[in-house]
Every structure is written in C-alpha cells, then in structure tokens.
N, C-alpha and C positions, 0 to 999 in steps of 0.2 A: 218391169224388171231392170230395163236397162239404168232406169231412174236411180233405182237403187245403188248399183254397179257404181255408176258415177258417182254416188255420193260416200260409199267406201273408197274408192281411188280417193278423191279428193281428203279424206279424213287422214289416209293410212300418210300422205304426201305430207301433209301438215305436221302429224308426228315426227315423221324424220326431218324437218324441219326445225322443231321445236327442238328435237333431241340435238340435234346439230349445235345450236344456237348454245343449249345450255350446258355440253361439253366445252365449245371455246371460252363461255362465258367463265367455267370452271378455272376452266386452262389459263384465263388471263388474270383471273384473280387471285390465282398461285403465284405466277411470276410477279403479280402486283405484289404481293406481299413479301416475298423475298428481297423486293426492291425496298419496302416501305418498312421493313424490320432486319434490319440487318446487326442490331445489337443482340443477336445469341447468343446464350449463355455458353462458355465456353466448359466444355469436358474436363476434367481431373485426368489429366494423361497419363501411362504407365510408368514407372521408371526406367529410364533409362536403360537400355544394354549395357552390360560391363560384368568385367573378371570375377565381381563380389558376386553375381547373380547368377554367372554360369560354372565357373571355375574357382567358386571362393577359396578351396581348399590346396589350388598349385604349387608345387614346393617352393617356386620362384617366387611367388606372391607372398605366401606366407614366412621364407625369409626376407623379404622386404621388408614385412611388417615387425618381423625382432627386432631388423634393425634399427628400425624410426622408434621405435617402443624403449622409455629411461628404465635402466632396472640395475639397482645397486651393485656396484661392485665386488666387495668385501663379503658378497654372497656367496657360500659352500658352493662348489662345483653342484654336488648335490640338489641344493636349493635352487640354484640359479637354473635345474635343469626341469625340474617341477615346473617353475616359472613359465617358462621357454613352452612346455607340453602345454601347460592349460590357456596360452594367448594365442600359441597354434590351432589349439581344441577351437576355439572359439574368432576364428582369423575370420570369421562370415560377418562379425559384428565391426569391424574394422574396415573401412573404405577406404581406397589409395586416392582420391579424389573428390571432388562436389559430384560428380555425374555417378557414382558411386552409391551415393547415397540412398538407400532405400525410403521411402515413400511409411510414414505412419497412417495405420487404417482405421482404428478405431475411435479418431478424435478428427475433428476439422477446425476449423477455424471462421466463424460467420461475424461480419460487422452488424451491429445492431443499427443501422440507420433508418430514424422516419422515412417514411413513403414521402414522397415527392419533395423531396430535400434535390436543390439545384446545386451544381459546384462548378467552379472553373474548367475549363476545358483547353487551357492554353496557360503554359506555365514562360518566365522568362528564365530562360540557360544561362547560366554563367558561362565569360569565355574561357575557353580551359586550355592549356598550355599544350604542347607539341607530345610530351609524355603521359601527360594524365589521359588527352585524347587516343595514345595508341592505350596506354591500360584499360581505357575506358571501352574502346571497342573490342578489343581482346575480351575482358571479364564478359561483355555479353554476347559474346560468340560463346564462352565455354557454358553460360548458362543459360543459352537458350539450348545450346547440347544438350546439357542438365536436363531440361524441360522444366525449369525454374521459371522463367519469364515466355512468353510467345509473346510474336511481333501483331499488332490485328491495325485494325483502321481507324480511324476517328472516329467514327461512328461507332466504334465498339466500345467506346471508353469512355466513364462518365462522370472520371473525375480525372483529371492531372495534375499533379507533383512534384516541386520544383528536384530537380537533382543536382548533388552535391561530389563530388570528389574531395575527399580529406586524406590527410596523413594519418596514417596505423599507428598510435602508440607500440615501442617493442622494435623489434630489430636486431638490437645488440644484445651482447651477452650482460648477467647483470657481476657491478663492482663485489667487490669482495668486502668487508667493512675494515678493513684495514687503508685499502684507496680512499675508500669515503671518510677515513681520518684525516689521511694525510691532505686532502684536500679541506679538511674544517681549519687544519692548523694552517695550511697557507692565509686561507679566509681572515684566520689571527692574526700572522704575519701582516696581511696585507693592509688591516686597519688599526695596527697597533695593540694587538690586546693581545694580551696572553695564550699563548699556546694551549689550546684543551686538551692533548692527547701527546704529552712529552717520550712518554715509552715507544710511540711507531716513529719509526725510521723517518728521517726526510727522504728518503730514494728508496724506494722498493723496488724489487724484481717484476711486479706486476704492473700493470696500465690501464685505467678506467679503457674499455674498446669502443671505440667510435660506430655508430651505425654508419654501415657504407651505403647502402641504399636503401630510399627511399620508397614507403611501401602504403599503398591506397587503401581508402574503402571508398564505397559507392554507398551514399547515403541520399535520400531520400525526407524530403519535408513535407509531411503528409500531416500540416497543418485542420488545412479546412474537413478534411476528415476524421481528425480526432476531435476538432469541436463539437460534433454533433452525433459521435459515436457512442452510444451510451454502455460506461464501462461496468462491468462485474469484478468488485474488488478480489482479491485473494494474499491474505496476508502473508508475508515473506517467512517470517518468525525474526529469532533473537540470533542476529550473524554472531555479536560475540561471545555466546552461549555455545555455538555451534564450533566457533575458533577453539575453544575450552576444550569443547568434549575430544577435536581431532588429539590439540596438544597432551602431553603426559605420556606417551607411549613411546614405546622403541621403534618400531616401523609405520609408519606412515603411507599409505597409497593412495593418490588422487587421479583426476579422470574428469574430462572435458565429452560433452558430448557435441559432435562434430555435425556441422550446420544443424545445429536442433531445429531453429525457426524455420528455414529452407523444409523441414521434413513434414512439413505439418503440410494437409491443402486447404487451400481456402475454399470455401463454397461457390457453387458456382454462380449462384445470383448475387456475391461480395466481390467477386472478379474484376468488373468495370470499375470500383471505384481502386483500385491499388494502381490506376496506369502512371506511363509517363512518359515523358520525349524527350528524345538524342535526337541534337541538329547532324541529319547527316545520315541517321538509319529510319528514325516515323517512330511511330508510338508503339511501347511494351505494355503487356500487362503482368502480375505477377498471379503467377498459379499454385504458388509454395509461399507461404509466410513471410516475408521482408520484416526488415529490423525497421521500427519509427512507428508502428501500426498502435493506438493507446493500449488496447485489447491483446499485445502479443505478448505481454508477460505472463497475465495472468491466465493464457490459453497452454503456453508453454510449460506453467506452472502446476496448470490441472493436467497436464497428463504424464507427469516425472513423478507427481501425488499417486495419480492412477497407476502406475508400472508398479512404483519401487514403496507402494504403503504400508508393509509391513518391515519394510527394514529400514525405513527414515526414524531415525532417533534412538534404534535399536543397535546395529551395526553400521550405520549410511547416514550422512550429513552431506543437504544439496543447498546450496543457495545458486538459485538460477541453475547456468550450465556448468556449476563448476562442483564436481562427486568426489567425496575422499570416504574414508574407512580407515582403524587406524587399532593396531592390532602390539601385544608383547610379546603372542608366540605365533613363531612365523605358520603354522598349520593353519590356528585359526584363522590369519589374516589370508591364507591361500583360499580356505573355506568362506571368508567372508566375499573376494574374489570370483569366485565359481559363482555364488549366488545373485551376486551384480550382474558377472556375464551371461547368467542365464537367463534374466529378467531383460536385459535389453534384446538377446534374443527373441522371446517370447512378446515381446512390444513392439519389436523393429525398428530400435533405439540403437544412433550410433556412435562410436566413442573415437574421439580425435588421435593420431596417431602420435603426433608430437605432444600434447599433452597428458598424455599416459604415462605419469612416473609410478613403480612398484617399489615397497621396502625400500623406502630413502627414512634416513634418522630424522634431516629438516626438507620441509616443503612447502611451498606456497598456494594456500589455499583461503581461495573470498578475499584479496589483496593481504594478505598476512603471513606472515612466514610463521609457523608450526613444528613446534620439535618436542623432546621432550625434558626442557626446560621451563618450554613455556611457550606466549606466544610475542612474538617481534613483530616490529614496523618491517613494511615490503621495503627492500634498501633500494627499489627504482623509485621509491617516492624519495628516499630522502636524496638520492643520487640529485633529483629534479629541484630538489629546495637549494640543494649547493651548486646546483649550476645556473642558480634561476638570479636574472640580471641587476643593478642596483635599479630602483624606482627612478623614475622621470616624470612623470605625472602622480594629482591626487589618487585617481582610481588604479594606479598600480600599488600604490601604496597601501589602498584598501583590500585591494586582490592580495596582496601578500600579507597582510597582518596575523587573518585569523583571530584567535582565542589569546596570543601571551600578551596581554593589555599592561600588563605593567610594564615588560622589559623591552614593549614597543612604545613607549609614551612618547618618547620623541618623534616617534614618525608618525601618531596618534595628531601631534600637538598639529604635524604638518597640513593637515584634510580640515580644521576645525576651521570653520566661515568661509570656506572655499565653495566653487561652484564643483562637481569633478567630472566634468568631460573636459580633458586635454588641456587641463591648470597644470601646469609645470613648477615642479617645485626643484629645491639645488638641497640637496643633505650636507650639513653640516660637520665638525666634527664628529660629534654626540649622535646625529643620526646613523653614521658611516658603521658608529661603533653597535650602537643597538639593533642593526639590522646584518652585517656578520655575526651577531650573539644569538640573534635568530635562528641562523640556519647551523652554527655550530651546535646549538645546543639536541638539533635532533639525530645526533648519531651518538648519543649517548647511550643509543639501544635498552631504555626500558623493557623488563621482563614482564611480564604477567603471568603468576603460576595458574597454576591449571587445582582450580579448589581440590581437597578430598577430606571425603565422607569416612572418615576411619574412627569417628568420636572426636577430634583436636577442636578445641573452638575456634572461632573466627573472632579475629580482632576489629571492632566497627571502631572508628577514631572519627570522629569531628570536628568543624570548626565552623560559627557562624560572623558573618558580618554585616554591618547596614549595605554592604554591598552586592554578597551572595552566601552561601555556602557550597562548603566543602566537603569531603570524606572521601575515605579508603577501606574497603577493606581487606584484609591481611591475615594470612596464617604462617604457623610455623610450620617449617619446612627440619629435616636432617639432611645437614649436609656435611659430607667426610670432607676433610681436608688434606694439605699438600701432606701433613705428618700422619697420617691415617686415623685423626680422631673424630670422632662424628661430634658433629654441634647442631646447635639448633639456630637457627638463622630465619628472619620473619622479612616472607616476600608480600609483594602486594599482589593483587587478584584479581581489583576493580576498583576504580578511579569513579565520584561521579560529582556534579559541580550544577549551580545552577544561581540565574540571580536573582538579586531577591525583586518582589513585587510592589507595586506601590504602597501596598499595605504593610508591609514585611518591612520598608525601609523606615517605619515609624516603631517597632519595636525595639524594646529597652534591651540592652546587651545579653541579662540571664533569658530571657524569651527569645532572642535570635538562635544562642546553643539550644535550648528547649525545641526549637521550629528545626535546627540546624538536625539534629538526632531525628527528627521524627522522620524529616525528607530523607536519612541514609537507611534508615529501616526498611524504609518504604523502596525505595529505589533498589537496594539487594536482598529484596523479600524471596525473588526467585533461586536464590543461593544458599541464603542461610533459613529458609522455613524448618523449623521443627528443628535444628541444630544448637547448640549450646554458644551462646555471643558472650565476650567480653566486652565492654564499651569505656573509649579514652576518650578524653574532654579537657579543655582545657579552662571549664568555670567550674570552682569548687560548688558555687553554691547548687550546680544541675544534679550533684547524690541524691542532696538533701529534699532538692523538688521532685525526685522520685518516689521517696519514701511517704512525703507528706501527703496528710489524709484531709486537709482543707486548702481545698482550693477550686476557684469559679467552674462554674460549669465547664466553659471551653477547655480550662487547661486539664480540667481532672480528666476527658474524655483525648485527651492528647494522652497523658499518664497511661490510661486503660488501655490505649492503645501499644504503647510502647510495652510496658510489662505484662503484654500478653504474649510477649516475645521471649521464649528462654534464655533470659541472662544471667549468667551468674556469675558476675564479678565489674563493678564501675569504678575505675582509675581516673585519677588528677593527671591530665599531660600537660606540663608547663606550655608556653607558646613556644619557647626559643626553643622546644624540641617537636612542637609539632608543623616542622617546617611544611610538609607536604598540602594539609588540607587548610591552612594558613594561607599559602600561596592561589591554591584553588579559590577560599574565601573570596579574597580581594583582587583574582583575576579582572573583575568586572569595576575596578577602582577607577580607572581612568575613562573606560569608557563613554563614549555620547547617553545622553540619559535618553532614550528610546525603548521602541516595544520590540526590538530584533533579536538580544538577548535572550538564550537558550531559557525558560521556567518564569520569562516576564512577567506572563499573562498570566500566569499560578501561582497561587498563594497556597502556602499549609495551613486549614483551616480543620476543622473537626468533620466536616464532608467530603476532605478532598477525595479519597477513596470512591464514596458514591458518585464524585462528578468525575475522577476519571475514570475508573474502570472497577471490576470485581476482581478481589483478591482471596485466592485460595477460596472461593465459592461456586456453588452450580444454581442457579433460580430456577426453576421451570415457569415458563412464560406463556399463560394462558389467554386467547384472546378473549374478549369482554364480547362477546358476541350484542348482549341485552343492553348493554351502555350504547353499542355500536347505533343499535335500531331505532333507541329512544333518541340520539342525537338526530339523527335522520330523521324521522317520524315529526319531531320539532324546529327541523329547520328553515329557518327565515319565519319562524313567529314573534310578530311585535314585544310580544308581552313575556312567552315563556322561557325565550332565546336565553335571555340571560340569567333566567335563574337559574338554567341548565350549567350554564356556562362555569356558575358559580358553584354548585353544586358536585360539578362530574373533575374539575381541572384548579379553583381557585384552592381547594380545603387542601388540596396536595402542595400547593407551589406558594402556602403561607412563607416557607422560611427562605426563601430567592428574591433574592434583592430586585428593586423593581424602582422604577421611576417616579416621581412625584402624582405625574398622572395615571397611571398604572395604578400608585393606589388607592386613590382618590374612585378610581373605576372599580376596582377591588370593593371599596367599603360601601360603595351606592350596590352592587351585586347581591350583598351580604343583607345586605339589609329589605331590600326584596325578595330576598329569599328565605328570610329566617322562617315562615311557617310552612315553607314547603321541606319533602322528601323526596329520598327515589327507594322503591322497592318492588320487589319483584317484574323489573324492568319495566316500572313506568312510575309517571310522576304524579306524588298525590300532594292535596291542600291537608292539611293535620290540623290546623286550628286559624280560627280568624273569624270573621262575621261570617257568616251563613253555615259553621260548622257545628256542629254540637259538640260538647266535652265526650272527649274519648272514641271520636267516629274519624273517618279520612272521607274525602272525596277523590276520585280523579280526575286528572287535569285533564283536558280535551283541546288539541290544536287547533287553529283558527282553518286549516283546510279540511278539519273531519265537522266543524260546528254544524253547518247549517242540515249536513245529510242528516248527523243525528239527532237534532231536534225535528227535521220532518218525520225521520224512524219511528220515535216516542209519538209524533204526534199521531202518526198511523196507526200503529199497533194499540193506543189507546182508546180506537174508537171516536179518533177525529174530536179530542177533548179542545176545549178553550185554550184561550190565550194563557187563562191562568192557572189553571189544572197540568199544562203540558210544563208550566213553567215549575209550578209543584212539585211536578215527579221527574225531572232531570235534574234539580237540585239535593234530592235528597242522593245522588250518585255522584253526580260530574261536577264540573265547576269549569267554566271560561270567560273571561272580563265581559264578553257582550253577547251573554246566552239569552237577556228578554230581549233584544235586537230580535238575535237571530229566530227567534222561537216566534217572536210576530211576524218574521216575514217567513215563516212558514208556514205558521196560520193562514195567513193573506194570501201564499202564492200556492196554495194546495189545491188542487185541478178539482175533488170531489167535493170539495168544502165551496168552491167558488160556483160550481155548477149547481149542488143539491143542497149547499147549507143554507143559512138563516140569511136573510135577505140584506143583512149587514155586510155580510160576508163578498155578496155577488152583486156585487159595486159595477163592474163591468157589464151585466145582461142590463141592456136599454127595451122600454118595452114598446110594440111594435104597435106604431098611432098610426 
C-alpha cells in the first residue's frame, strides 16, 4: 500500500510540474511574440470630439457658418432669409475645421498590393526653411488632433515616403478683366505693338492684389507605392459637357466638399504602407486618405457616385470635389439645394465653408468661370500667362508655347537643333514681339454658349489641311441690343482641332475637307445627335462628293457615314471668311514633325469608330465560354496550336495591318488549316486523306492520344494493332495515332501478360 501512496505522491508532483513549466512556457511565448510582431494593424479611430458632433446646431456656431458661407447680394430680403434657414437646417454638414470632419462609414479605402512586395523604409527629407518647419509641425499637431495621421515606430511602417512642403496655389483675390487688360496693353506698350484693349482706361481705380502670405501644402511622394498598386479605373466623364450644363442659367450654386480624401479610412492592413518621416518628430502613418495615393481618385470617385447617383446629371454636376447645380427659378434651385444637403447628410459628406457660393449669376466651377452667357477662361490663369516671365532658356520656351504654333514661330524657330536643358537663348525683336502677342491675346475672353435643344440647327464649319484640321461649331443665338431690337447673332459652342497623321498628310486637298468633316461629326456627335446640322466648307467640290453615288469603297462608307447625320443644308464658306477653323487647320504648320501632336497617332479611316470607341451603341458581350475550353484543352499542341490559332483570331483580324512577317505567318496558318473546322466547341477534320466525302472526324490533342487509344483498345476486346487503328480512325484523327495506338498495344499489362507470345516479349522463360 504504502508502494502505491509513493507512486501517486510522485505522479501528482510531476503534474504540478509540468503544469508549471507550461504556464511560463505560455507566458514567454506571449511576451515573445509582442516582442517579434510588433507591426499591428493599427484601428480606424473615432472622430474626433468637436462642436459639429456635440453641439452642431449652437447659435454661435451656426452664425459662424452664414458668415463664411458666399450668398448673393441682390437677393430679396425674403430669399436671402430662406437661404440663411435652410444652411442653418443643415449647419451639421458644415465643419469649422479638419478635426471637424466626420469620418465616411460605408466605403474605405484598401491598396491593392502583391504579397511580399518589399519597399524603402527610409526616405531622404528635404532641408526645409525656418517657416515651412514651424507650418510643417503645427499642420501635424492639428492632424494628428484630427486623428488623420498617428505617430507609431519603425517597425510599424512598411513603406516611407519622401515628404514635400510646396506653395498653395490662390491666396489673393482674383483681377477683375479690366486689370487683366490694362496689363495686356502695357505688355503692348512694352514691346512696341499695338494696344489690344484701347477703350480701358491706362489708370484704373482698381489693383491686381498681391498675395501677402505665403501658404503650404504637405505633399507627399508615394512613388514606389503607386508603382505596384494596382489601380481600378473610373472614368471622370466629359468636364466640358458638364461646364455647359452649369452655364445658361440665372443662378448658379457651387460647393467644394471639404477634406473629402481626409474623410475616407484606409484599411487597416493598407495603413503601414502610407508612412512617413519628420526629421525632428519619428514616423507617421496616415489613417484617413492622403492626397498622391494612385487609387485615391478613383476611391473618392466611387463614393460621390454612390451618395449623390440619382441626381448627377439630373440636377448635380461633380468633377472630383468640386459640386455645382444651377437653377432659373430660385425655389427650384432652393429644392435642388435641400436635396444635396440631405444626401451629404445621409453619407457623412462634408461641404467646405469658404467654398460654398449660392445664387451667384457667374462662378467658378472645374477651373471655368460659368454664367449665363456662357462659359469663360478662369481669369487666375490668364492673370498667370501675363505675369509669366520673358524665356531665358530652350525648355522655357517650350513650357510656354503650348498650341499657338503659328504666332509662336519665332520662339518655335528658337528650340530647333538645340539640346533643352539650360540652352540659353536671347529673343530678338520678332521674338519680344511674338511672345507679348501671346499672352495679350488670351484676355480676349472667348465665349462658349451653352448649346439648346429648342429645334435651331447647329452650324458645323470646316477646314482641313496637310497640316491638321479644324472645326466649330455654332448656333444662333437672339440677342437684343443697346436699341431694343432683337437680332440673331451666331456664337460658337465647341472648338475642336487635331493633326493630321502620317497618312492624312498624303491626301489630295478635296479628301483632307472630306477626312476634315468626317473628324467634326465625329468629335460633336455628343451634341448634335439626332439634331438638324447645317455644314460650311470651304471646297466647293465637297456638295458634290456628298451627293455622288460613285465612289470607292472607303469614301462611299465615309459618305454613309456622314449622311446619316441630319443635315439639312451645305454652304460654300470662302477661306478669307473662314477665319476660325483655317487658323485651327494650320495650328500645327510650324511645328517639329513628331508623334506628340494632339490626333497623330489617328487617322480617319472607315473603322475609326470601331477602333476608337462605340457611338450611340449598347453590344451585349457574351463570354465564348466553348472557344475558352477548346483554346485550353489544345494548348501547347505541336500540330493543332496553330490551326487553332488561325481559326478562333486570324479570320477576325484579316483587315489590321500587320507586318511582313506577321503575314507570311498568317498565310502558312491558313493554309494548314484550310480543311479544318470548329463546331460545337470542338475541332473537326472535314475533308483530306482518311476522311470520306461528306463525314468529319474529331481532332484529338497530343495530351488526350495515348489514353484514348489504350480506351479503344480495351473496350474492344484487346483488338490488334490494326483493328484498334481501324476503329479510331473511323472517329478521331491526330498526326501520330498508329504511334500511339502501337504503343499501346505493346504497353497494355493484359496483352503483355495473357496475349500472344509476340506480344510478351518481356516473360524470359525460367532454364
């Protein structure tokens, strides 16, 4: 007994022992792994505390925000007091701040990067000045407030970033276009040429205003992560379609959504690669969206889609973060209003306070000023053309030319056989003059009316040259004048230009206007579809190639083209009056003969349509499931590859221009494959030696041959060499089916054991 005793003591000891042991051993391999993982994923944190989330609706708060909020003047007490009620109704959507900002829940933001993609972990800082440094640390004190960026360790971050401090475009107020004249006319003055704008005053009351200070952004080069970020497009749409629709109307309201990117979070397993480093604070990461990210438009994109889908294109025009609406009676446009603000409510979308103008006549929206005139140049761009410095090198030269190639030829002539980094060039007379003609000429504030759909046709004008073409087009307009009589006055609507192609520069002059009309159709098809067109031209003989009922394939299918278009009426415009698409034509006259040129690479040809896009069409696109299988099923076969090849892709891409050897490979294809088929997703022989008249065989791939001939040869009863060969030719067909069909005769396990003594080559008999 006592035997026993001792040997439970001893058991029960060992237990607690063991139990011991594999508690600490627990114990250590916890704190080990805290130690050995310390990049966790970091939490999507709350927003912020602030007055929008506890006290959104304060009377102090909410007058704060009328006051930051633009809202026309010459508005009714009345109206102005609607206003005033429904931005208060809605003061919750409105942050006085970044930390403000509510947090979007229903979308996030994830980088799509490969698994085990390595990145830099150490970026070099630019040295930054006394002021950018205190902006620089201030801005990330407010947004690590925010909870925008958190500060973490090196080992939390698995990528870094080089960081950047830039100057903020903006600042100042913008000129008036009366300044902006009286500075073209100095520009005149100053290089001898004629005053452009004689009617404004040399001394005005007003003063271009100077920006007084100097204003940042914190940008970010998140190179090596958008190389390998794989992006989901999402197209923008048509900005100047969208400029149109604002334009035309009495009141105008636009609307900026404030830090949109900031509002979005990122995933939390996307977190380590947004880091970065401050000499002076250690490494951030960002937790909210940052501007440079490849993937942040089009994440941006998808969820202004997703808020506001029913009323983009209906009521609402967004490009990016910039929202207008655009209303003739002010109720509606209150109602179009309320419906915005309800939907960013309902999203958690927030709208910037200084960029909130309501019921303005003109406004700027997607860099365009907007009224209902029409749409205008932003007058800070042209401000920036007339204050932008004389060239001193080739590549400033090239920075400033752009598109007017002709009335730049002199400073064109400047870059020609030059190297352009930091070639110094001196302007001449003749350059001095051509480059003030530059910049005066764009405050001549071109209109764009805003099309309508009331029956009036559209006017398409032409002009083509070995150089490029041109076109406008243009409708009439009623306009009263200073004596109150109404006229008819014909604005333009849409400008478009393109040069011509290698090919295009070898056509005969009536075939450039013929190519010149086809590309303006084409180009304002989104305008004038289904509308009644007039067409101006300036070769007589393009009536007469309309009407005509002989002519080569390519042109008569340009013809079909074109008169399938509602025209009803084609005019002679001399040249000396078709000054506009004349100019356009030969924009591209002086230029370097290169492929950079806007339409180089394009030619108007009778497919262009199919090789660029669909027009006014829907396809339904069904996947070829049976084609998929049979490519598959045959792939890497010696013999069948190509007939496949020819078969499923050459019969379609006959009419695509192809290389010497291309089709040379083409016609060896073709011609091995002439007695084959595909049908019902597989490939048969139809005719040739071993086929009978009026029978198919099926092909058989070189990885299915040999099973199948062992199959046949089984199921037959373990027949001969010649018998199995027999009866898979009257089915199948593959270049080396008596091969295979012998050696499966020969290597059949019951044939080699039980068959004829030919067969069992292998059994030695036992001496």
């Amino acid at each position: 007994m006592w035997k026993l005793a001792y040997q439970e003591r001893e058991e029960m000891t060992q237990r607690e022992i063991l139990l011991t042991e594999l508690i600490e051993q627990n114990a250590r391999a916890y704190r080990l792994q805290q130690v050995l993982e310390p990049r966790k994923q970091l939490e999507t944190p709350p927003a912020a505390e602030s007055d929008q989330l506890n006290h959104p609706f304060k009377p102090s708060r909410v007058a704060e925000i009328l006051w930051k909020v633009t809202i026309r003047d010459d508005l009714t007490p009345e109206q102005r007091r609607k206003v005033s009620d429904l931005v208060g109704e809605y003061a919750d959507i409105f942050p006085g701040s970044l930390s403000e900002v509510p947090p979007i829940d229903f979308m996030q933001m994830k980088l799509d990067i490969p698994a085990g993609t390595q990145f830099p972990c150490q970026a070099g800082q630019k040295q930054l000045t006394e002021p950018q440094q205190q902006w620089l640390y201030k801005t990330l004190d407010e947004m690590e407030e925010a909870k925008i960026i958190a500060k973490v360790s090196q080992d939390q971050v698995s990528a870094v970033s080089l960081t950047n401090i830039v100057p903020k475009p903006g600042g100042s107020e913008l000129p008036s276009l009366a300044a902006l004249r009286r500075m073209a006319n100095e520009q005149c003055q100053l290089y001898g040429l004629p005053v452009m704008w004689p009617d404004v005053d040399v001394e005005g009351p007003e003063e271009i205003p100077r920006q007084t200070k100097t204003k940042y952004r914190l940008v970010h080069n998140f190179a090596a992560v958008n190389e390998v970020t794989q992006l989901r497009p999402f197209p923008m749409g048509d900005l100047p379609s969208m400029q149109r629709k604002v334009a035309g109307h009495q009141w105008i309201l636009v609307m900026d959504f404030m830090a949109g990117f900031n509002a979005i979070p990122i995933a939390p397993e996307s977190v380590p690669y947004t880091g970065f480093h401050v000499d002076g604070r250690g490494y951030y990461v960002y937790l909210w969206m940052p501007f440079g990210l490849t993937g942040g438009p089009t994440t941006f994109c998808e969820i202004v889609a997703a808020a506001f889908h029913d009323l983009i294109g209906n009521i609402l025009e967004v490009w990016m973060d910039d929202v207008a609406t655009a209303c003739n009676d002010f109720e509606a446009g209150m109602a179009n209003m309320r419906l915005i603000f309800a939907k960013c409510r309902a999203h958690g979308l927030s709208l910037s306070l200084a960029e909130t103008i309501l019921f303005m006549t003109e406004a700027r929206f997607a860099g365009a000023r907007c009224s209902s005139e029409g749409v205008r140049p932003d007058l800070a761009k042209v401000k920036a053309i007339l204050e932008w410095p004389e060239p001193k090198t080739t590549l400033e030269v090239l920075c400033f030319l752009g598109n007017y190639a002709r009335i730049a030829q002199p400073l064109s002539d400047l870059t020609r056989d030059r190297t352009l980094k930091d070639t110094a060039v001196k302007l001449d007379e003749e350059g001095r003059k051509a480059f003030a003609m530059l910049k005066t000429i764009l405050t001549s504030n071109t209109v764009t009316q805003v099309p309508i759909y009331d029956g009036w046709p559209f006017i398409v004008t032409t002009d083509g040259s070995k150089y490029g073409f041109g076109a406008v087009l243009s409708q009439e307009f009623d306009v009263i004048d200073s004596t109150g009589v109404t006229r008819k006055v014909m604005y333009p609507v849409a400008f478009a230009s393109k040069r011509t192609s290698r090919t295009e520069e070898w056509y005969i002059p009536f075939l450039l206007e013929f190519a010149a009309l086809k590309f303006a159709l084409d180009e304002f098809d989104n305008m004038i579809f289904g509308q009644a067109i007039e067409l101006e031209t300036d070769c007589k003989a393009l009536a007469d190639l309309l009407g005509h009922d002989k002519l080569n394939s390519t042109h008569e299918r340009w013809r079909k083209l074109i008169i399938a278009r509602n025209i009803v009426a084609v005019r002679h415009k001399p040249g000396v009056e078709n000054r506009v698409c004349d100019a356009l034509s030969q924009m591209y006259e002086s230029r370097p003969d290169d492929n950079t040129a806007p339409g180089m690479n394009d030619t108007v040809d009778p497919g262009w349509e199919a090789a660029k896009r669909i027009i006014n069409d829907v396809s339904h696109l069904v996947e070829d499931t049976n084609t998929a299988a049979l490519l598959k099923r045959f792939a890497g076969d010696p013999f069948f590859a190509d007939i496949l090849l020819h078969l499923v892709f050459d019969l379609a891409e006959d009419n695509k221009p192809a290389s010497s050897d291309e089709q040379r490979a083409r016609k060896r294809r073709a011609h091995r494959a002439e007695d084959y088929s595909i049908e019902d997703g597989k490939l048969w022989l139809v005719r040739g030696k071993g086929v009978k008249e009026g029978a198919k065989v099926e092909c058989i791939p070189s990885s299915e041959s040999k099973q199948l001939a062992l199959a046949v040869h089984s199921a037959g009863g373990h027949f001969s060499r010649n018998m199995t060969i027999l009866t898979l030719q009257l089915q199948y067909f593959w270049p080396k089916l008596r091969c295979d069909v012998i050696e499966a005769v020969t290597s059949c396990p019951r044939c080699k054991n039980f068959g004829p003594r030919l067969l069992s080559v292998h059994m030695q008999p036992i001496t």
